[in-house]
N, C-alpha and C positions, 0 to 999 in steps of 0.2 A: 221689675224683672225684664232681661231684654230680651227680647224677639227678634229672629232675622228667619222670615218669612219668603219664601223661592216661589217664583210661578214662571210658566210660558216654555215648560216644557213638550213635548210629545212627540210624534212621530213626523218624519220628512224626509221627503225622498234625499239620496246624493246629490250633490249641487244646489241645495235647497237653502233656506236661513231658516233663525230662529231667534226672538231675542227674550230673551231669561231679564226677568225682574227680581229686586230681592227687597222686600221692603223690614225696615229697622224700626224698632220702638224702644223707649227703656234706655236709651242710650243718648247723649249729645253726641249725634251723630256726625257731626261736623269734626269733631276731636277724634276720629280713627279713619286709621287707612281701611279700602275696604278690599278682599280678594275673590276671586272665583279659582274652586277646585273641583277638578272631579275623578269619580272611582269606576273603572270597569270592571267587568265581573273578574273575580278572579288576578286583578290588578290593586296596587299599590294607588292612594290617593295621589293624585299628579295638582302640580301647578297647574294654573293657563294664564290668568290673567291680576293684575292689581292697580290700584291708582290711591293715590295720595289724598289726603282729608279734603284738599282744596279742586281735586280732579285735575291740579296742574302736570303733575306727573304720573305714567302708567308705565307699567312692564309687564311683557310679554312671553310666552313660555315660546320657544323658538318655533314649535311643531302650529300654531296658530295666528305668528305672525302674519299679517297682512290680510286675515281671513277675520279674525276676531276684532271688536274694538268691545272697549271697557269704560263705562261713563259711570258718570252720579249726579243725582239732582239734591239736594243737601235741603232746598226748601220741600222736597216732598220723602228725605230719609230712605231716598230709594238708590242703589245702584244696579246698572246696567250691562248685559252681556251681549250684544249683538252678533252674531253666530252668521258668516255668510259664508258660500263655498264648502258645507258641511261632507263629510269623507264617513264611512260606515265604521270606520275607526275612531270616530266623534261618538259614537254609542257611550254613552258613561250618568250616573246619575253627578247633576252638577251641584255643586257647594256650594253658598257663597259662606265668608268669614268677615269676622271684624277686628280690628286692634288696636289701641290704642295708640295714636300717631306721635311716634320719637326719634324719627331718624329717616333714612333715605329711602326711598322706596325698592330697591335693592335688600332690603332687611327685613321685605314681607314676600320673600320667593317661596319659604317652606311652611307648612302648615303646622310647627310648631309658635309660630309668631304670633299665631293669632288666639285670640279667649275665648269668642261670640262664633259658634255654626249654627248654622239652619241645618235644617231636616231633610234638604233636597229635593230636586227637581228631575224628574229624568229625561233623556233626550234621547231617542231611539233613532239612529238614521241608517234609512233601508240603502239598499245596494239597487 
């Protein structure tokens, strides 16, 4: 059964960080891309971030360029959201997904791509 497990959410002021973990079971996790999404209230699930099985390749949702970076560590099945420069407009619970990796990493922007979600993490950032 696979598991995609989110932590390292919670509350922080503007300006602040935060880095979100998502750890995978049940899967060769090495064999899929992995993404980060998230939903505000009241809002449609958005992109933000993804990276490729090997972490050689990542993309970016344009609203978090420069701000966000997107890792994985493949020996510990975990990938990474590192959150800096956080905006009260970052308020959203975060996703992460997984998919099985077959193409360019331009082909995991929408969250119909993906199979594997977690349950979420939330990330509240005060004003």
């Amino acid at each position: 059964q696979v598991q995609l497990v989110e932590s390292g959410g919670g509350l922080v002021q503007a300006g602040g960080s935060l880095r979100l973990s998502c750890a995978a079971s049940g899967l060769t996790f090495s064999n899929y891309a992995m993404g980060w999404f998230r939903q505000a209230p009241g809002k449609e699930r958005e992109f933000v971030a993804a990276i490729s099985w090997s972490g050689g390749s990542t993309y970016y949702a344009d609203s978090v360029k420069g701000r966000f970076t997107i890792s994985r560590d493949n020996a510990k099945n975990t990938v990474y959201l590192e959150m800096n420069g956080l905006k009260p407009e970052n308020t959203a619970v975060y996703y992460c997904a997984g998919a099985r990796w077959k193409s360019s990493i331009s082909y995991y922007v929408t969250a119909d791509r993906y199979t594997y979600w977690g349950q979420g993490t939330q990330v509240t950032v005060s004003s």
